[in-house]
N, C-alpha and C positions, 0 to 999 in steps of 0.2 A: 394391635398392641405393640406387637414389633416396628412397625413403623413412630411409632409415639414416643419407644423409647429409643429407637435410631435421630430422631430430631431433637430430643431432648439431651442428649450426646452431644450432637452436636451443634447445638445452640453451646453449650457450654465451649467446645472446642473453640467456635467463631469468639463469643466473646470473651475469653482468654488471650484469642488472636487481636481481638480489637482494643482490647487494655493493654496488651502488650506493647501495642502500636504507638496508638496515643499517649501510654506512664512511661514510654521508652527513657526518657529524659530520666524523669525521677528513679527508676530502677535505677539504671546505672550508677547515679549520684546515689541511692542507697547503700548499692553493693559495693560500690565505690570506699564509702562510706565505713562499712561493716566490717569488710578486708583485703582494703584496697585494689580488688578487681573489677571489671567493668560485667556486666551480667546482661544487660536489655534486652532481648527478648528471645535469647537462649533457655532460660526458663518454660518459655511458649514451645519449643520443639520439646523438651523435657516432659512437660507437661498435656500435651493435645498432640505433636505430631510423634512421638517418636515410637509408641504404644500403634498406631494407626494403622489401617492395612491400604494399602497400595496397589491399584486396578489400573492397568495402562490398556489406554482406547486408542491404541497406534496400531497400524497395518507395518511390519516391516515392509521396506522399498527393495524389492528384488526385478530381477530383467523382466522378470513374464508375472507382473503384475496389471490387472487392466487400468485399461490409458487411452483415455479419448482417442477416436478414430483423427482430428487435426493433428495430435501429435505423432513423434518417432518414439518406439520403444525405446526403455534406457539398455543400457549394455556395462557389464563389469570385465575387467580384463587387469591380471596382473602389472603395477607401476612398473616402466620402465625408464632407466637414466634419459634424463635430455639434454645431456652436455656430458664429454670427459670428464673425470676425476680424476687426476694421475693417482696412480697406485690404489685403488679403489674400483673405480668402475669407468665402461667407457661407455659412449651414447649407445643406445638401442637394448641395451645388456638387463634383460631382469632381474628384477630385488630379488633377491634369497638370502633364507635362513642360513642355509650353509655353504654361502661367500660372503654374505655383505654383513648377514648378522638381524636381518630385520626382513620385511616387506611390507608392503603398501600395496593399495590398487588405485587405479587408474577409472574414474568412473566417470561413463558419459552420460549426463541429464539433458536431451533434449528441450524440456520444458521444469520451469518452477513450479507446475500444477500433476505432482504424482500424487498416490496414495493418499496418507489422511495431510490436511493442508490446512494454511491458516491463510484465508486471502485479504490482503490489504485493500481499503479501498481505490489505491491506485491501481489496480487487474483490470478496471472499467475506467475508471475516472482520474487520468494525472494529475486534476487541481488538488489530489489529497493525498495521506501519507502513503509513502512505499513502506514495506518491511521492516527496513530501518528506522522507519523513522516513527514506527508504532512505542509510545513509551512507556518506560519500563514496570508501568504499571499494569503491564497485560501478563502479570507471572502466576496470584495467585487468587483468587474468584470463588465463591460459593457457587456450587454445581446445582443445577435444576436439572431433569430427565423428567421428561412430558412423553408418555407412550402414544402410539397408534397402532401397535402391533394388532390390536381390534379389529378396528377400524379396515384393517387393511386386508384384512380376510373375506370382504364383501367387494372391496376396491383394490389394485395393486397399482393404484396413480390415485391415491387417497393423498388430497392435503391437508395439514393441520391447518384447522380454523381458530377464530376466535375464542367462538365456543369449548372448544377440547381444553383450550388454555382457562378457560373459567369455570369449568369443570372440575383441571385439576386442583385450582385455588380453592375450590369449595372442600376439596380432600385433604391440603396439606396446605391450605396460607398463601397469602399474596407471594405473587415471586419478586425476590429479593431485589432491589437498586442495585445495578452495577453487578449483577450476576450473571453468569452464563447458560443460555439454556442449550442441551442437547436432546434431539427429538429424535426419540427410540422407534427404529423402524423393524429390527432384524434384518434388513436388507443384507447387512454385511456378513451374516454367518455364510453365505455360499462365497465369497471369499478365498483365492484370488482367481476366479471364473475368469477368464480372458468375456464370458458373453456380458456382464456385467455393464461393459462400457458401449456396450451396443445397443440395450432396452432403452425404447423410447416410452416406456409405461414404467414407471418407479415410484417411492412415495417420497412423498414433494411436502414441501413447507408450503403454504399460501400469503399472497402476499397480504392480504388483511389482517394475517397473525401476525406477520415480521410488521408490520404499521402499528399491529396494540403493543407488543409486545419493546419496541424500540421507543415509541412516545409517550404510553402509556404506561408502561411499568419500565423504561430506561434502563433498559438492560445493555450490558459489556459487548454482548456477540451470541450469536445463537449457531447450534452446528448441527448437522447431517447427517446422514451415512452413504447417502448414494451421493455421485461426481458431483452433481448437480443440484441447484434447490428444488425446480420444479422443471415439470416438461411442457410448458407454454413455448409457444414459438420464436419468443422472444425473449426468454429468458426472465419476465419480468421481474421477480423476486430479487435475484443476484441485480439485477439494474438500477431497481429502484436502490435495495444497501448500498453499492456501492456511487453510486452519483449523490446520496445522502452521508457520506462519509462513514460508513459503516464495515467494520472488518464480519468474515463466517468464518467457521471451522468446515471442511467436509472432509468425508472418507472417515469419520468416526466409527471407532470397533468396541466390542465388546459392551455396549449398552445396556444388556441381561444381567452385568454382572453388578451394576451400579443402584443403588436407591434410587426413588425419585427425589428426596431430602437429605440433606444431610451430610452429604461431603463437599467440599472443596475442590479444586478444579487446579494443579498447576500446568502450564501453559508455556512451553519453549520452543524456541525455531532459529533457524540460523540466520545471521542479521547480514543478508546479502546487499549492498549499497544498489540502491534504484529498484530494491528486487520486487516483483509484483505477484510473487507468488511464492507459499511457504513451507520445506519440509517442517511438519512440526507433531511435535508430541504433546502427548495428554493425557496425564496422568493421575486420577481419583483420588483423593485421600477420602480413607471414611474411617467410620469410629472402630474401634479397634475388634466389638463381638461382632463385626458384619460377613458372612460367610464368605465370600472370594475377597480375592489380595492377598499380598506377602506383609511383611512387617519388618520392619529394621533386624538385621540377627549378624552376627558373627562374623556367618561368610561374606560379608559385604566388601571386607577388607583383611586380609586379601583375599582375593577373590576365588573360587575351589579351582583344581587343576580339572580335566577333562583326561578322560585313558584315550580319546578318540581324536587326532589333531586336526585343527581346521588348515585347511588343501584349494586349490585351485581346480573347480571340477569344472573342465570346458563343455559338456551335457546339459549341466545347469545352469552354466554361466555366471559365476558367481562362485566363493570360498563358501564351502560345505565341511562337517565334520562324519 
């Protein structure tokens, strides 16, 4: 029953979202109209997002989080000047609060492929987009969550098949055009286990799922939780998407906390030029009586103060409070 009335939420949210879109025009000429302001689809966060609770499937990016054995750890270290400033600062001089007025840090990313990631299909393939050049229509998506947490209690190198996927359509509805699917493993609750990036036994997507699931129901991008799609020797899953121009998500978190219907999916990453690999975030909207997530409130702006101040702790490597 919960789930029934979790889709029927938000089917309303989606197509609220999708009138919004498409009467964008006429809204505005309405509102325009009515008193003399423009309105287009302001209304739509009023109405379906702003009420909504908020589930973020990010791993923060810290020094000692696991990271493929090819790469270098990252490392954080207090910003330092790299040049004079008269009267201000000279080279080599660190930022502080109490001379300069501010600080920054200094952060070294050995590789664009940390934590939870959005890979382009240029990671594999340069005939296709980098990063940058993925458009700007990869912000906002109806989320799909397909489990194998099952599954994976007989196998711990269990891949989703075809069948799992037509399983869950028989439970909740074809999956959406242009959706995003994420495949709930639990992997990531032992999180951030330095041994993590060393199993060569994980649960893996299959490639015959990623062949129905991109041809056959033309789905946005489907995402992860282990580094990896699958542990074939060759990778084949991440080869075949990406030499087919296909973006993944991996390093996806908190999966437990999401429906399998029902929310929205928004999607950001930093737009590095030529970049082949994406810090990025990923953030659930779902209907608003769904038990995890936060909700728009007060303290958004400004934001609460902290009795505890965040410091530079060389132990952890990294600003702690």
């Amino acid at each position: 029953m919960r789930q029934r009335i979790v889709r029927h939420l938000a089917k309303g949210a989606l197509a609220t979202l999708a009138f919004g879109i498409v009467a964008c025009g006429a809204a505005t000429s309405a509102a325009q109209a009515e008193d003399g302001g423009p309105e287009g689809l302001w209304s739509v966060y009023d109405d379906a997002l702003k009420g909504a609770k908020y589930v973020d499937l990010t791993h923060t990016i810290t020094p000692k989080i696991p990271v493929w054995a090819g790469f270098a750890d990252p490392t954080f270290a207090p910003a330092k000047a790299g040049k004079d400033l008269e009267g201000y600062a000279k080279k080599g001089d660190t930022y502080s609060y109490e001379k300069h007025g501010f600080e920054a840090t200094d952060y070294h990313l050995p590789t664009d492929q940390l934590g939870t990631q959005l890979d382009p299909p240029a990671h594999w393939a340069p005939e296709y987009p980098a990063i940058d050049e993925l458009p700007a229509t990869y912000t906002l998506r109806p989320l799909v969550v397909i489990s194998i947490v099952d599954q994976l209690k007989d196998d711990p190198n269990y891949a989703l098949t075809v069948s799992d996927v037509e399983a869950w359509e028989k439970q909740h509805g074809r999956v959406p055009e242009g959706s995003v699917v994420f495949v709930r493993s639990d992997w990531s609750k032992t999180w951030p286990d330095p041994a993590l990036a060393t199993l060569t036994k994980f649960p893996q997507v299959g490639l015959d799922a990623l062949k129905f699931l991109h041809e056959q129901r033309h789905i946005l991008f489907h995402g992860h939780e282990p580094l990896d799609t699958d542990s074939t020797p060759n990778l084949e899953g991440e080869d075949w998407l990406m030499h087919h121009g296909y973006a993944q998500a991996e390093g996806v978190a908190h999966l437990d906390e999401v429906p399998a219907t029902g929310c929205l999916v928004s999607i950001g990453y930093p737009k590095f030029g030529g970049g082949l690999g994406g810090y990025a975030r990923y953030v659930a909207i779902c209907p608003p009586d769904w038990q995890y997530g936060v909700t728009v409130g007060p303290n958004d702006a400004p934001l609460p103060k902290s009795d505890k101040k965040l410091h530079y702790d060389a132990a952890a490597g990294m600003r702690v409070r």
